[in-house]
N, C-alpha and C positions, 0 to 999 in steps of 0.2 A: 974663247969663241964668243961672237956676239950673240944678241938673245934672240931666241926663236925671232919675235915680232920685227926685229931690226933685218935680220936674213929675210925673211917672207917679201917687207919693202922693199929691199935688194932686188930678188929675184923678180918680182912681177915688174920692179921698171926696167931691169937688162932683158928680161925674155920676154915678157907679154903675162897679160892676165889672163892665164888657161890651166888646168888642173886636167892631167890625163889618167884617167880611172883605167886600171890593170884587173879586169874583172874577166876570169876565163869560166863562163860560161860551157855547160856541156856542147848547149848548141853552134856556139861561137867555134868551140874546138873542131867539131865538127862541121863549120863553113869552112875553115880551115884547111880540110881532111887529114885532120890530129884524131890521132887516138884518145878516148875518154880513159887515159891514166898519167901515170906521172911523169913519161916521158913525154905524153901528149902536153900536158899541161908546163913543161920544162920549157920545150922548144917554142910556143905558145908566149910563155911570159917573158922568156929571154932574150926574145922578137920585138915584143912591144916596148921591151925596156932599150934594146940598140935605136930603136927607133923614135922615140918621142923623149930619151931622158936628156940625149944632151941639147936639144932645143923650148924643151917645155919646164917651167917657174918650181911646177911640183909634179909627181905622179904618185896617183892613189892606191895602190893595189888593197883587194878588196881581200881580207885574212880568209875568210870563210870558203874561198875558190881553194885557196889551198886545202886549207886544214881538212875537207873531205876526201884528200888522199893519202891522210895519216901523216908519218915520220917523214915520208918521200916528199909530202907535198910542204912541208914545215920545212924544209932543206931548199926547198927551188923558193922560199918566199924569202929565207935568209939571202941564198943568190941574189935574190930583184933588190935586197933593201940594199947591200952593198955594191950594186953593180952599178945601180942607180944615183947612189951619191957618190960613185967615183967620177960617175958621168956629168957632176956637176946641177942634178936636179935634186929641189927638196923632197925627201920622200913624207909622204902622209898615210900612214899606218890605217887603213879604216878597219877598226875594231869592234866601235861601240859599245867599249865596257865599260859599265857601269854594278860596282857591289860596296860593299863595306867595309871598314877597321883593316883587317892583318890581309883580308882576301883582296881589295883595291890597293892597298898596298903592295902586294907582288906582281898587278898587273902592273903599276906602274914600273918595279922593277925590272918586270921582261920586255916591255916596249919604251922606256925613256932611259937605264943605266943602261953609258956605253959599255959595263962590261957584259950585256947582252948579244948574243947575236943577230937579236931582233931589232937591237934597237932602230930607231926612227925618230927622223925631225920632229917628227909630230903624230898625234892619235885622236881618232875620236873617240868619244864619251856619252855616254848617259847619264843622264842628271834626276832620273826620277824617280829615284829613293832619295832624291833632294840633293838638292846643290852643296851642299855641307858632306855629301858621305865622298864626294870628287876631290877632297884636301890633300890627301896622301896626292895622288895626281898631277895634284894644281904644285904641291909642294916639290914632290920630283922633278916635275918639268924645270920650276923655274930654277931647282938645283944643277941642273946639266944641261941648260938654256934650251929646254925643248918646248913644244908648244902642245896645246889640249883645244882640239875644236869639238867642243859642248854642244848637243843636238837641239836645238831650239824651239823654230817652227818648220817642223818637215811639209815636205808636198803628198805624202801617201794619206790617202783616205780614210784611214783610222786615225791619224795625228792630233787631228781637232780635239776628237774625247776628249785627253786627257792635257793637249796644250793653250787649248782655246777658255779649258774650265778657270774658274776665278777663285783668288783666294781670297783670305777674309777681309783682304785691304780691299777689293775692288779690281784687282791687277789678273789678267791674265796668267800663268804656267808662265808659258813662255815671254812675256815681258818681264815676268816678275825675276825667272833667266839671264836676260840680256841685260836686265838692272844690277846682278851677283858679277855679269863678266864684266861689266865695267866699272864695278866698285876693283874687280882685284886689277884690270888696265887703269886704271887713275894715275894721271901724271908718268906714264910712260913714252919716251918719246923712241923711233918716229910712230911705232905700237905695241904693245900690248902682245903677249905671248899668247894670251886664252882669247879662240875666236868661236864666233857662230856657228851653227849650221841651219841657213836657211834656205830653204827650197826656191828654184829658181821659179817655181810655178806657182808660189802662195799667193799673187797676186797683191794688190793692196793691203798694209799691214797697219797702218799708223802708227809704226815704230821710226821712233829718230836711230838708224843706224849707227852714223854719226856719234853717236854718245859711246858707242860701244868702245869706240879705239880700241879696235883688233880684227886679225883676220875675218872674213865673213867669205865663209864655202858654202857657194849654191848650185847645188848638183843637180842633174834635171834639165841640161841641155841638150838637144837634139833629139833621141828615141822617147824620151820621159814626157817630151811636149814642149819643153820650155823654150824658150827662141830667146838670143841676144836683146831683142827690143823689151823683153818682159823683167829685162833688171833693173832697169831703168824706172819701171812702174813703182817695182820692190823695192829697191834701195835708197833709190831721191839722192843727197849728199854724200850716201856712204859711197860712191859707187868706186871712190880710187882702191878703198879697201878688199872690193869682192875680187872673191877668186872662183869663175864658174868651172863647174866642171862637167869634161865628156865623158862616157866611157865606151859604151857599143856603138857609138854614130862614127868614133874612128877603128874603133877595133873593128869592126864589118868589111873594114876598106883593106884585110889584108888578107894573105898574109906575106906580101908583098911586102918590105922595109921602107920603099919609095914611096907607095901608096898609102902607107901607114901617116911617114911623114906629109904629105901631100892633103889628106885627110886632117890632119892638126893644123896644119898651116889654115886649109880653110875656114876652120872654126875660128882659131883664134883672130885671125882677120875681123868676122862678123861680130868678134866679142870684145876686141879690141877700138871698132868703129863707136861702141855706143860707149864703154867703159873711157877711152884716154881720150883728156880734155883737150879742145882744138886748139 
């Protein structure tokens, strides 16, 4: 298999640069007129996946929508991760785990070994019990070619505290981040397995993206505020590498399969215009 960062390039030049987020919302279920259980949330996710995986690069399904409906709902999330790369889209695990020694080590085990039923292309991560305790991770990934996108500089309002704070060099959290992901991409070609996570709505960062050579997922388009024009702000050079992403701006549009696709199509048009060079 080639390495996460080789498939990720693949994908966003045959499909477009779009990330569709599988987040079922109680209230989503309920535009729906889905029941708030696990057959609601089955029919729900099994929709979103016929419809956006075989034309969209990656889709995101958010764990925590499941896992609130215990064993049933851990059963329809293994359904989406397989259904989804049979359909030809990479899946991206949003996770967010971040711990220690034996206990980051099993997460890596349940969401990057194939002999998992979890597993997935790729996961996010937390980095802030420091960029050194994500090893097991970073180590797994690159053992079964998967990828790790590292939460960097989010767009939620409490992110600043702790990513904007400086360490003893003078360097921001989160620069000091993006300097760790691109020590372990160095000399990867066409990128880099470990990518960003920055917020589509950070605005101005005076970060050379660019240097990261690796995925960069900027979530935060559509309902979050962020608009197509504002990567552009964000990014500068990186912009071949970002991967933005929807989730409730398409999921709203259904639960129609046509409307669904109809609804990504649109997005990625508006994110396709500023991201692929003329």
């Amino acid at each position: 298999m080639a390495t996460f960062g080789a498939r990720y390039r693949a994908a966003l030049d045959q499909r477009g640069p779009l990330c569709g987020g599988i987040d079922p919302h109680a209230s989503l279920l309920a535009a729906w007129g889905l029941p708030d259980d696990a057959s609601g949330l089955e029919r729900f996710a099994l929709t979103a996946v016929e419809a956006l995986a075989p034309r969209l690069a990656v889709v995101k399904p958010q764990s925590a929508f499941f896992e609130r409906f215990g064993s049933r709902g851990v059963a329809v999330l293994e359904q989406v991760i397989a259904t989804a790369r049979e359909a030809g889209a990479l899946v991206l695990l949003d996770v967010k785990r971040g711990d220690i020694g034996s206990t980051v080590q099993a997460y890596a085990d349940a969401y990057l070994d194939p002999a998992s039923p979890l597993r997935a292309d790729a996961i996010t991560a937390s980095p802030f019990l420091g960029f050194g305790s994500l090893q097991p991770l970073l180590d797994t990934a690159a053992k079964f070619d998967g990828g790790v996108f590292v939460l960097a500089q989010t767009s939620n309002p409490e992110g600043p505290q702790v990513q904007q704070a400086r360490t003893e060099a003078g360097r921001t959290v989160a620069g000091d981040i993006l300097d760790r992901i691109a020590e372990v991409n160095a000399g990867e070609s066409p990128l880099g397995s470990v990518g960003a996570v920055v917020g589509a709505t950070v605005e101005s960062t005076g970060e050379n993206f660019a240097a990261v050579n690796g995925p960069l997922l900027a979530p935060g388009i559509g309902t979050q505020g962020g608009t197509a024009a504002d990567l552009r702000t964000v990014f500068g050079e990186a912009l071949r590498n970002v991967l933005p992403s929807s989730s409730r701006e398409i999921l709203r549009a259904g639960p129609s399969v046509q409307a669904l696709r109809d609804a990504a199509d649109r997005t990625l048009e508006s994110v396709r215009a500023v991201l692929t060079p003329s």
